[in-house]
N, C-alpha and C positions, 0 to 999 in steps of 0.2 A: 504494500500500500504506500501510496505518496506520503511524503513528509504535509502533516494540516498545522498551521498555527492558528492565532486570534488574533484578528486587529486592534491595535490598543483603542481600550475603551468603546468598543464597539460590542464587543460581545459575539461577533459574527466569525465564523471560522474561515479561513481562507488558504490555498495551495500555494506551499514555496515555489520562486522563480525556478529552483534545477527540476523542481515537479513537473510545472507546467513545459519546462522547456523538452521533457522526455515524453510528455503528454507531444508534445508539438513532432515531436520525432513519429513516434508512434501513429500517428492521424498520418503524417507525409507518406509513412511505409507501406500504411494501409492504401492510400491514395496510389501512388503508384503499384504498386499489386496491383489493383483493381485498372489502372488505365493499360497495364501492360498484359493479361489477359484477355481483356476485350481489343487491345489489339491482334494475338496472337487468334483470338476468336474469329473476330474477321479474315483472318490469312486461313479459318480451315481447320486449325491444327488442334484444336479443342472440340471435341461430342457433346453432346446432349445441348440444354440452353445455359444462356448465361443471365445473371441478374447482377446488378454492382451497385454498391452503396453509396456512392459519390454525395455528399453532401451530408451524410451521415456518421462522420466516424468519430463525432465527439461523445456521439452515445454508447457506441461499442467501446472505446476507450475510456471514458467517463465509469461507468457502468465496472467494467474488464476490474478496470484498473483497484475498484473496490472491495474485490473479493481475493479471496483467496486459493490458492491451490486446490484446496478440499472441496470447495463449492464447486454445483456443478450448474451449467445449463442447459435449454435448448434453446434451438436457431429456429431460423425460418429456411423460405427460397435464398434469401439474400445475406449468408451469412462470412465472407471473408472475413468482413471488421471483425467479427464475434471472436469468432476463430484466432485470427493473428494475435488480435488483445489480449485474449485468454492465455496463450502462451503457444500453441501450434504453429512449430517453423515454420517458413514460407516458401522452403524447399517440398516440405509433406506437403503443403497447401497444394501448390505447383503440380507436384507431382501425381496426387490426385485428380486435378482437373483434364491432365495429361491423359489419365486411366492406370496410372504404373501401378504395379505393386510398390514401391517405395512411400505411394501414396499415405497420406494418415487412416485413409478407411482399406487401403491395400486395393485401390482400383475400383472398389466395386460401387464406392458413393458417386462419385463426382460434387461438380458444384455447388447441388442443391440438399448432398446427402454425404457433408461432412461428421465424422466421427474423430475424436478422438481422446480417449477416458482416461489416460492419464494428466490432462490437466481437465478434469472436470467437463468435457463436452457430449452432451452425451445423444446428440445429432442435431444436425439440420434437417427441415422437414419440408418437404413440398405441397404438402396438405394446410392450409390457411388454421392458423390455431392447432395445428396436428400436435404441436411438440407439448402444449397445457395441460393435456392429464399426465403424461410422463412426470413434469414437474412435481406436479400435484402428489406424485407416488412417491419420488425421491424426499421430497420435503418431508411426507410422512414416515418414512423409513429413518430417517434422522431425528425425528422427533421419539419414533419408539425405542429408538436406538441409544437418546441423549447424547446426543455427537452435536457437537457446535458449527454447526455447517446449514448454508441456505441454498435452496434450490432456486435460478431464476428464467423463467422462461421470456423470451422475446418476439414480438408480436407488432402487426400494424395495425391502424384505424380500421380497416375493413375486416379484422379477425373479432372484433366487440360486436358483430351481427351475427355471430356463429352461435349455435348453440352450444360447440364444445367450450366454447369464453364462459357464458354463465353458468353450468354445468362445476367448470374445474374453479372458477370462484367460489363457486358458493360455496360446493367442498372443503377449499383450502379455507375458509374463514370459518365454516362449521367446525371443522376439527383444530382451528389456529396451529397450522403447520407454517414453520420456518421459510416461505416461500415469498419472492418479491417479483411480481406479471411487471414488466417492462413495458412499455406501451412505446415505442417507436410510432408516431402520431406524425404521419407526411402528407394526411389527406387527401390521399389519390386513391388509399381500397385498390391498388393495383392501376389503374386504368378510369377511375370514377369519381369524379367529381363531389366534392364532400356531400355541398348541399344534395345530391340525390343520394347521395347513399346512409345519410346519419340524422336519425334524429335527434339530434341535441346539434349546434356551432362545433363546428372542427378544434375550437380552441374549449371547450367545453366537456371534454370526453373525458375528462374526472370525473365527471360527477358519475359515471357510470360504478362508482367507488362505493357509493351511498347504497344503493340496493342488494346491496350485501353488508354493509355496515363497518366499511375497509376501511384503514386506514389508509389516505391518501396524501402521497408526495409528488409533488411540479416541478419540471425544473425547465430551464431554455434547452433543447436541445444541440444549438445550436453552441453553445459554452461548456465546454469540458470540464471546466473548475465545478460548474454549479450542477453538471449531472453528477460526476463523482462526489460531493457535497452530499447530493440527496440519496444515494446510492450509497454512502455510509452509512445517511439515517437513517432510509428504509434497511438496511442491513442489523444494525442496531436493535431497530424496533423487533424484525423478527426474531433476534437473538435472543433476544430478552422473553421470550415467549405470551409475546402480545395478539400473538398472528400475521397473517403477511402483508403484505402492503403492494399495492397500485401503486408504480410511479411512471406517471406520463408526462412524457418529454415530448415537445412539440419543432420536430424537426423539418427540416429541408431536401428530397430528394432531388438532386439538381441532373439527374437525367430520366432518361423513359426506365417503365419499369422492368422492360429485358431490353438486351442489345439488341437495336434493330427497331426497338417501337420509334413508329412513327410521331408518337405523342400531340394526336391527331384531336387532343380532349384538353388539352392544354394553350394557351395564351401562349404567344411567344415571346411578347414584350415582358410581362410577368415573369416568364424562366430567365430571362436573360435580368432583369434586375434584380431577381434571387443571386444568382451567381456572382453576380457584384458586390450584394449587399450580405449575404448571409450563408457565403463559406465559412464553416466554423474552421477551416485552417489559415485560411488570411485573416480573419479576425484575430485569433491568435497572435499567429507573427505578431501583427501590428502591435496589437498588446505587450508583448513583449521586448516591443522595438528591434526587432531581430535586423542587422545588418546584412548588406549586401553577402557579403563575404560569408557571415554565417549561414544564412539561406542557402550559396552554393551548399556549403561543408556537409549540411545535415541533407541536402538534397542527391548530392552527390553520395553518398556514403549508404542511402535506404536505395540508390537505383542502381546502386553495385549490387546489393546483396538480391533484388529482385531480376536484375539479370543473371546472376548467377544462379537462383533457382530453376531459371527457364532450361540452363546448360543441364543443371543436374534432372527437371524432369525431362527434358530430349531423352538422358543416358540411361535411363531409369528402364525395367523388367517388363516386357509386356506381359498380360493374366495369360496363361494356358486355357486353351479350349475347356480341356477335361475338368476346371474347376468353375466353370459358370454357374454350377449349381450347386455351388459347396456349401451356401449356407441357408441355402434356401430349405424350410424344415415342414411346408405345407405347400 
């Protein structure tokens, strides 16, 4: 976890500059992974679809960077950031997307169906809200287990009209299991435009906290200091065995929501002054006045090790025919 101190006299907690400045690394690493796949995507050289977080990675980081080894969570379609924050190299990542066995799920997830359990990940899901009773289960297993460990699952605006959202809510707050719904809140539902798809304001989808009786935490999504903030204190609160907590961060997807959408349901003028105004990594920088020079240093330094992935999945094990159905049990 980052170094947090208190602003004197303030009362308010706040992330040291070398915190934030490895938050800033982290978010840049994430960024390019994700720009350098959907390049290689376009060239061909990657299967199945691709999804990428672009404007997104202060809450993977934010969030990531809160927990600890032992926790665990789940993803969605769109889960790089989750992954790389959590701690899964970005050679596995690669490698995976490739299909290698070298992969973190050993070729057989891709993309949209990363695994990997030694730092707590215990899938990405392509099913909308698919990964919430998972959580719901782990959380409980820790709670009968008294293990000091929180389950967190991650989720968008358009997963709170599912029935599996209310379902593993209500659960989790019935039995106050150790568990913190992440609400990744980008107003698109995929492809959908809020107002048709939400009944409540896109900025609003808290309240959805109240019909279950959850404790609910907000934060910008868009500021890594203050998702990681609330992300210790929904962390906290579950520790303490209060039950889990809603925390919805209202973020920015600053492209379509797979490579290739046309983003035929969106404003153009509106995307383009998102991107200007509400990158949560040039907000950063700036915030920390980060010089030319340094910009190169850390830019240069995340887009070696992302090129170098790419080498190691090229080199990496194709799956053998004869294990296509190795784990397949029904």
């Amino acid at each position: 976890m980052a170094t947090v101190e208190e602003k004197a006299g303030t009362g308010k907690k706040r992330v040291s500059n070398d915190a934030l400045r490895g938050f800033f690394r982290e978010m840049l690493l994430i960024r390019r992974f994700e720009e350098k796949v959907e390049e290689r995507f376009r060239a061909g050289e990657l299967p199945g679809f691709l999804h990428v977080a672009i404007g997104q990675e202060a809450v993977a980081t934010g969030v990531c960077s809160a927990l600890t080894r032992e926790d665990v969570f789940a993803s969605t379609h769109r889960a790089h950031g989750h992954a790389i924050a959590k701690g899964t190299p970005v050679d596995k990542i690669m490698a995976e997307l490739y299909g290698k066995m070298e992969g973190c799920s050993g070729g057989y997830g891709g993309s949209m169906h990363l695994y990997d359990l030694e730092v707590g990940n215990l899938g990405a899901n392509a099913v909308v809200a698919g990964g919430l009773p998972a959580i719901v289960g782990a959380a409980l297993a820790f709670q009968m287990r008294d293990e000091k460990r929180v389950a967190v699952a991650f989720f968008g605006d358009g997963a709170t009209n599912t029935g599996t959202f209310h379902e593993s809510l209500n659960l989790a707050q019935l039995w106050k299991v150790p568990a913190i719904f992440v609400l990744e809140n980008n107003g698109w539902a995929e492809s959908t435009p809020a107002e048709q798809q939400l009944p409540l304001p896109v900025d609003q989808l808290g309240k959805r906290a109240a019909a279950f009786g959850m404790k609910l935490i907000e934060a910008d999504g868009q500021d890594v200091e203050a998702v990681y903030l609330a992300a210790l204190a929904a962390r906290d609160h579950a520790l303490a065995g209060k039950g889990p907590v809603l925390l919805h961060v209202r973020t920015f997807r600053l492209t379509g929501h797979f490579v290739g959408d046309p983003q035929v349901y969106r404003d153009r003028e509106a995307l383009k002054q998102e991107r200007e105004t509400k990158d949560p990594i040039r907000l950063l920088g700036a915030r920390l006045e980060l010089t030319d020079e340094d910009l190169a240093a850390i830019d240069a330094e995340v887009t070696a090790k992302v090129e170098a992935s790419v080498e190691f999945a090229k080199a990496g094990t194709d799956p053998q025919p004869e294990d296509a159905l190795k784990y397949v049990y029904a």
